[in-house]
C-alpha positions in Angstrom: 4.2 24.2 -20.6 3.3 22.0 -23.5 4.9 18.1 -23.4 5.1 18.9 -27.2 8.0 21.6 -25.1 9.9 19.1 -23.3 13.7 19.4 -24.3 15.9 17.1 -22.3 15.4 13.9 -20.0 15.2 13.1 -17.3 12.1 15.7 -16.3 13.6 18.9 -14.6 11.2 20.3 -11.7 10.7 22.8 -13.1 9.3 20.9 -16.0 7.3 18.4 -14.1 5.2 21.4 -12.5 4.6 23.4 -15.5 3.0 20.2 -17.4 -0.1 21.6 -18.4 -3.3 19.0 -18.5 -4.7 17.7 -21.9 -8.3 16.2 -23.0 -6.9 13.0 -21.7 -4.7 11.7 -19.7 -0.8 11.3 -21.0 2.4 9.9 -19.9 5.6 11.7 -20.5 8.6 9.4 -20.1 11.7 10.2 -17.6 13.8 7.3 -18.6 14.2 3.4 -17.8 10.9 2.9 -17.4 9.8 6.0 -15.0 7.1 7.5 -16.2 5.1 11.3 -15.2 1.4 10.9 -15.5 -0.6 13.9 -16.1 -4.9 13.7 -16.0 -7.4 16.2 -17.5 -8.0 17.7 -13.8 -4.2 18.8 -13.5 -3.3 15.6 -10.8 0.2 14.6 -11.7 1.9 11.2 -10.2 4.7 8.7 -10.9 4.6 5.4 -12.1 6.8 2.7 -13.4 6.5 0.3 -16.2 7.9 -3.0 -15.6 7.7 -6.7 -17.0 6.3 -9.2 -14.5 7.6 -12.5 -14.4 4.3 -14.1 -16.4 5.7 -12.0 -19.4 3.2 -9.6 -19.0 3.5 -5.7 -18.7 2.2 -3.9 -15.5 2.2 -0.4 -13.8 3.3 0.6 -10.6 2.0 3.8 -8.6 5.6 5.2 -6.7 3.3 8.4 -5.0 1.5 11.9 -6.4 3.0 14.9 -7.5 5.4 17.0 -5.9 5.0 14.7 -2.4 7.2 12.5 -4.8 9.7 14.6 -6.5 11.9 13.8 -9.5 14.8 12.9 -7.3 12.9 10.3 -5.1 10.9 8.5 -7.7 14.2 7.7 -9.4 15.2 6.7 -6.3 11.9 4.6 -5.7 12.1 3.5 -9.5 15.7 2.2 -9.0 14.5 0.1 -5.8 12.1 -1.6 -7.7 14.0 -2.4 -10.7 16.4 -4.2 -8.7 14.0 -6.2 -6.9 12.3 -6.9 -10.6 15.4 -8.3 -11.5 16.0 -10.6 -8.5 12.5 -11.8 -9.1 10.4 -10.2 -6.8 6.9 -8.8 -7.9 6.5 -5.5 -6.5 2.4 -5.2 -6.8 2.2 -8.8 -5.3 5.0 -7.8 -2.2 2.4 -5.0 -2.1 -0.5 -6.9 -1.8 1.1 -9.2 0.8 2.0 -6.3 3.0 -1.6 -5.1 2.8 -2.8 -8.7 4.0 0.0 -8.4 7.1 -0.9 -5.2 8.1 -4.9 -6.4 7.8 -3.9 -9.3 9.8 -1.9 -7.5 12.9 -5.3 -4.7 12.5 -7.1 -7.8 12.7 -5.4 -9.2 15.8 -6.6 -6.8 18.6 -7.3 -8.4 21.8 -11.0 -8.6 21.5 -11.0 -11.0 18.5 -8.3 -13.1 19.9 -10.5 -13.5 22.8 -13.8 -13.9 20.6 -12.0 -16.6 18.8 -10.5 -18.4 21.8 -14.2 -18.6 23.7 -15.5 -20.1 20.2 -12.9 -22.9 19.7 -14.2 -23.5 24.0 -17.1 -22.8 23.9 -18.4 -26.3 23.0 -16.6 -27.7 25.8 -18.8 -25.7 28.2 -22.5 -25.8 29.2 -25.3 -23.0 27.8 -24.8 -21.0 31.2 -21.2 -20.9 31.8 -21.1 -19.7 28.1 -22.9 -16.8 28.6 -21.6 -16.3 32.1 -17.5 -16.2 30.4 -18.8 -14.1 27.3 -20.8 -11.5 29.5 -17.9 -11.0 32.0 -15.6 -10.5 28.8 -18.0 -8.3 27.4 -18.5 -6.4 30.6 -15.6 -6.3 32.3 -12.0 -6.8 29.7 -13.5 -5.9 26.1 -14.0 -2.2 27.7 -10.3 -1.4 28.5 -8.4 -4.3 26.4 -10.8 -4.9 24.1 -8.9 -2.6 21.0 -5.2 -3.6 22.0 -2.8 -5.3 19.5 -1.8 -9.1 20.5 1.1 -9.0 18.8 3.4 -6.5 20.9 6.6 -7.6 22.0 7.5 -7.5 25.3 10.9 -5.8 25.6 
């Protein structure tokens, strides 16, 4: 199907997958915002058009193409548009979860450890240095070395 096609909005299904691709890539609008990309090699995906607080307009990937139906990326869309309004930034609440999640990944035992025997390390002479970081190294790092030191303990 043509977009040139396109009768009613918001996109049917139906619609959404017969979207054939063009030279370039296109945006067909669903409503409030919501929009269905389409690119040359066929990929479709949802994304919504918002102003951020700095006046300044910005896009926002909700997910690919039919993983993300028409249904949910209203739903998603929605979400978003109400924390817009109550002032919240969606890409930078994105970004911010990224650097959470890097810090926990970040936060295994073995670089707690690395980073408690540095902050000590200068306390101690050359031998007992190499004497705590080998038996680390030999004897914990092998079975505790990748586990997260932030569990809670229920």
């Amino acid at each position: 199907m043509k977009r040139t096609e396109i009768k009613r909005r918001p996109l049917s299904d139906t619609a959404l997958n017969n979207l054939e691709p063009e030279a370039g890539v296109y945006r067909e609008q669903d409503g409030q915002g919501l929009y269905f990309k389409v690119k040359p090699d066929g990929k479709k995906a949802w994304e919504l058009r918002y102003k951020r607080s700095d006046g300044k307009w910005s896009w926002l990937g909700l997910g690919i193409y039919p993983s993300v139906s028409g249904l949910r990326a209203r739903e998603l869309a929605d979400r978003h548009r109400k924390n817009i309004s109550d002032g919240k930034d969606p890409i930078v609440q994105k970004k911010q979860a990224k650097a959470a999640l890097q810090n926990i990944a970040d936060s295994n035992f073995k670089n707690l450890a690395l980073d408690w025997f540095e902050a000590r390390k200068y306390r101690w002479g050359q031998s007992h240095q190499k004497r705590v970081l080998g038996a680390l190294e030999l004897h914990v790092f092998p079975s505790m070395g990748a586990r997260e030191g932030l569990k809670k303990t229920s």
